[in-house]
C-alpha positions in Angstrom: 3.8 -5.8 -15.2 3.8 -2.8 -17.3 1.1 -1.3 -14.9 3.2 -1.9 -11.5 6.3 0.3 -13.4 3.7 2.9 -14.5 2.2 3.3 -10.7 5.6 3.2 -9.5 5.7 7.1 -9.8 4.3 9.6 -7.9 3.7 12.0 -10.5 1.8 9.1 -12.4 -0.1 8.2 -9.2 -1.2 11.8 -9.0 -2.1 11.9 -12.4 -4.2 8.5 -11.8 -6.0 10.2 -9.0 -6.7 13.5 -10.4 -8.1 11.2 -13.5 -10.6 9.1 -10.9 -12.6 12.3 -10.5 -12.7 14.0 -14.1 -11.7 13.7 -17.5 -9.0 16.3 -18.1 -6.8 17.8 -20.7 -3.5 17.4 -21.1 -3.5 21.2 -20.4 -5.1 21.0 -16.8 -3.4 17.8 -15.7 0.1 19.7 -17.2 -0.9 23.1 -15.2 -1.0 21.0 -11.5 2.4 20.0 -12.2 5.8 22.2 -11.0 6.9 19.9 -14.3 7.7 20.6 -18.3 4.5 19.9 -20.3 6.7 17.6 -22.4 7.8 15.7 -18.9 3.8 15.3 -18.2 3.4 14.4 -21.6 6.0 11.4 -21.2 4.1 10.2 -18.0 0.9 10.2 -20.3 2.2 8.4 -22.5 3.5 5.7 -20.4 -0.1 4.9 -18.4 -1.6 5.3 -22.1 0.4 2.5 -23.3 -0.3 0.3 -20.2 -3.4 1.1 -20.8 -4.5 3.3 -17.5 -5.7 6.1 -19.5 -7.3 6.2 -23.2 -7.6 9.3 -25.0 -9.9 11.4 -27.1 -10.1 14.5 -29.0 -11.2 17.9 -27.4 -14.6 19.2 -27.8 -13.3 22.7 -28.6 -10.3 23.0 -30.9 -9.7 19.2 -31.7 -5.9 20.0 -31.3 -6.6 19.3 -27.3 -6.2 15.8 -25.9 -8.9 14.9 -23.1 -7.4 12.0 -20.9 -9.8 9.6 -19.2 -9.4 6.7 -16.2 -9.4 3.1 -17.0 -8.4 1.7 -14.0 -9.2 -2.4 -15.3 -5.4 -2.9 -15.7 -5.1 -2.6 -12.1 -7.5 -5.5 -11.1 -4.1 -8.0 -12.4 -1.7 -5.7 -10.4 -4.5 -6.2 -7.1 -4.3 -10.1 -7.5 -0.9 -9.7 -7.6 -0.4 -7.8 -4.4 -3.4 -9.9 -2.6 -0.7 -12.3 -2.2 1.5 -9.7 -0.1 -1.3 -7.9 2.0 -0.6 -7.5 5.6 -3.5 -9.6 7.8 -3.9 -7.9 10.7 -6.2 -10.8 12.0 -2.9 -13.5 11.6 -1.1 -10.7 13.2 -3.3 -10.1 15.9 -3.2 -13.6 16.8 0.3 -14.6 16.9 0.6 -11.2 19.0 -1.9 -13.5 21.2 0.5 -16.0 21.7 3.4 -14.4 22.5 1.5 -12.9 25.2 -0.1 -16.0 26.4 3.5 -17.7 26.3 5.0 -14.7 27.8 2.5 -14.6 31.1 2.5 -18.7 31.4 6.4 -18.4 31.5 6.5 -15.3 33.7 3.6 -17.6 36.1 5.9 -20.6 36.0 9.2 -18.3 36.9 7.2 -17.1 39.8 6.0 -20.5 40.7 9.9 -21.9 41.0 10.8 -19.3 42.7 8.5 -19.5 45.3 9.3 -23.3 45.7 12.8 -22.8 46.2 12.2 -19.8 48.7 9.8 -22.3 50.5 13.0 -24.6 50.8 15.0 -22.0 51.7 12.4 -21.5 54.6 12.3 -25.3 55.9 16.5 -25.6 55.8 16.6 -22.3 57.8 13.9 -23.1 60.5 15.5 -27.0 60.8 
């Protein structure tokens, strides 16, 4: 579950994101942080070696890195967390029968009461 550790962080997440639109530089993704280049360079490395993000020499200088998205790890991590995802439908309908049980319950209340006010009644007028 190297992937759930790596997309544990924020800063990672962002990075993740900021990958799903464009292939960037470690300069650019670096420049977006309030971050040391060397910090952004450790969270790099970490989704590198989960395998989130591969990376290739830079057109210009080849000393530049150019970081790009692979987001496959994450279809294991998804399976996982199918597993734990909130149904609203199962939800929805035990919400239903509290409410059913809740009104039956509240009718039946009313209905005993009313009996034993109707005895009340006949005692009284006897």
């Amino acid at each position: 579950m190297k992937v759930a550790h790596a997309v544990a962080d924020p800063v990672r997440r962002e990075i993740l994101e900021m990958l799903r639109e464009a292939s960037l530089t470690a300069g650019e993704i670096a420049d977006q942080f309030p971050i040391s280049r060397p910090a952004v360079s450790r969270h790099l490395r970490i989704l590198r070696e989960c395998g989130l993000v591969s990376e290739s020499p830079g057109a210009n200088d080849g000393r530049s890195r150019v970081y790009h998205l692979d987001a496959r790890p994450l279809q294991e991590l998804d399976r996982w967390l199918a597993g734990f995802r909130f149904s609203w439908s199962q939800a929805l309908d035990a919400l239903g029968t509290e409410v059913y049980r809740t009104q039956r319950d509240r009718r039946s209340t009313r209905t005993d009461d009313q009996q034993t006010h109707d005895q009340q009644e006949k005692r009284n007028s006897a």
